[in-house]
N, C-alpha and C positions, 0 to 999 in steps of 0.2 A: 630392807625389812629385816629384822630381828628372827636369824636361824633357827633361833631355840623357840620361838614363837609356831613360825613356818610348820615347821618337822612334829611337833603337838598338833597341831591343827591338821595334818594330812593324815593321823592317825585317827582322823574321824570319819566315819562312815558317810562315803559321799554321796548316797541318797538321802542327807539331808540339806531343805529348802531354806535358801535365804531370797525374800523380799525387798529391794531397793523400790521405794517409792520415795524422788527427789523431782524437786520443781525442773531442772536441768539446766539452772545458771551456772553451775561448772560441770560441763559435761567430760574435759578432758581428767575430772580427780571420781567423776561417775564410773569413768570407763574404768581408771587406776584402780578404785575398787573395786567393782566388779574383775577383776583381771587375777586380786591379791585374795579374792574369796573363791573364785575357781581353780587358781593356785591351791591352796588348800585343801579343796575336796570337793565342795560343797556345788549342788546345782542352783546358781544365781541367775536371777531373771529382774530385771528394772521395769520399772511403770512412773512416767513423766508426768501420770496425771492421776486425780484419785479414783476417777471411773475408768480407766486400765488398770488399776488397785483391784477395785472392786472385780471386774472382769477377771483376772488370773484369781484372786482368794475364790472366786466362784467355782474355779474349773481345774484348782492345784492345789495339791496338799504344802502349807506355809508351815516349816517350823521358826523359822526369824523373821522381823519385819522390822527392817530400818526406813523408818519415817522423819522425814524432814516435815518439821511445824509448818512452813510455809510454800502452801503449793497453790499452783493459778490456778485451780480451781477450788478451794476450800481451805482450809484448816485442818492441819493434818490432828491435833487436838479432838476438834470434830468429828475426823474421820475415825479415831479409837474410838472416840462414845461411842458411834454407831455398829464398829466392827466389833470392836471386845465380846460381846454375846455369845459371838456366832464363831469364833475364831479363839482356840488356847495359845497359837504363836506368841513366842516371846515377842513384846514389841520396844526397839529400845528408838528415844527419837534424837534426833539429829537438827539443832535448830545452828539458824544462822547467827543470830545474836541471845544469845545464854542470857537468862534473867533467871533470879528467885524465884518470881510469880510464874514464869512461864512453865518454870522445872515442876511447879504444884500442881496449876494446873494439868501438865502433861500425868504424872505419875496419877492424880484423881482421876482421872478419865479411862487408867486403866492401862498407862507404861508400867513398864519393868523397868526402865533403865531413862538417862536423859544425858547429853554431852553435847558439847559443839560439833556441829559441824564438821568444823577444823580439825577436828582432833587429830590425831595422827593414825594413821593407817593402822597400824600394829597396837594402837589402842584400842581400836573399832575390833579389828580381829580376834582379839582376845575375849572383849567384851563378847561376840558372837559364840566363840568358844566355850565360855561360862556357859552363855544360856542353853548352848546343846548339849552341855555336861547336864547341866539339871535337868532338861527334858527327856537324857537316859536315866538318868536318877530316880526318876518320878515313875518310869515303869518299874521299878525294881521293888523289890519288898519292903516295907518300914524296916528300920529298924530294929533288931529285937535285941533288950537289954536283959534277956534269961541265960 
């Protein structure tokens, strides 16, 4: 993993929540990240299915939610329509096979964000990093160009 990545990222406030919702076809690169986001700071917690999703968003404050498009029980897609409302978490998704149309559809339903899978770990990390930069950003004050 990328030092300079690492050492930014543990400079983040480690009561904030990352959500892993993944089908668990690789549970040995599931654990690596969850391992490489508790490294970092963060309290991560996994949900193998979308109604353990729903169960922890019900009963945990989520500021991330890494979503894999394909889970056995639903559409992870489907599962933003329905959660987006009720939930500000960044959500970035995580699909197995990258398409154009799948990337549209995710981001209309209500992603922040969309990449492989595969991505590389220190890609994922980063990406997770951005999105708690902004969601401290968003409490702070506009702005002021006086």
């Amino acid at each position: 993993m990328d030092g300079e990545i690492a050492a930014r990222a543990v400079n983040i406030i480690g009561s904030q929540s990352v959500l892993i919702i993944d089908g668990g076809e690789d549970i040995r690169r599931i654990n690596m990240l969850e391992l490489m986001l508790d490294a970092a700071g963060y309290s991560v917690h996994t949900a193998l299915t979308l109604e353990k999703a729903c169960e922890h968003l019900f009963r945990h404050k989520t500021d991330v939610i890494l979503l894999d498009t394909a889970m056995p029980d639903g559409t992870g897609i489907g599962f933003c329509r329905s959660i987006r409302k009720k939930t500000n978490a960044h959500i970035l998704f995580l699909s197995p096979c990258k398409t154009d149309a799948e990337e549209s559809d995710a981001l209309s339903a209500g992603g922040d964000g969309y990449l492989s899978k595969y991505a590389s770990i220190d890609v994922i990390l980063a990406l997770v990093e951005a999105a708690m930069r902004r969601r401290s950003a968003s409490k702070k004050k506009p702005f002021d160009s006086s």
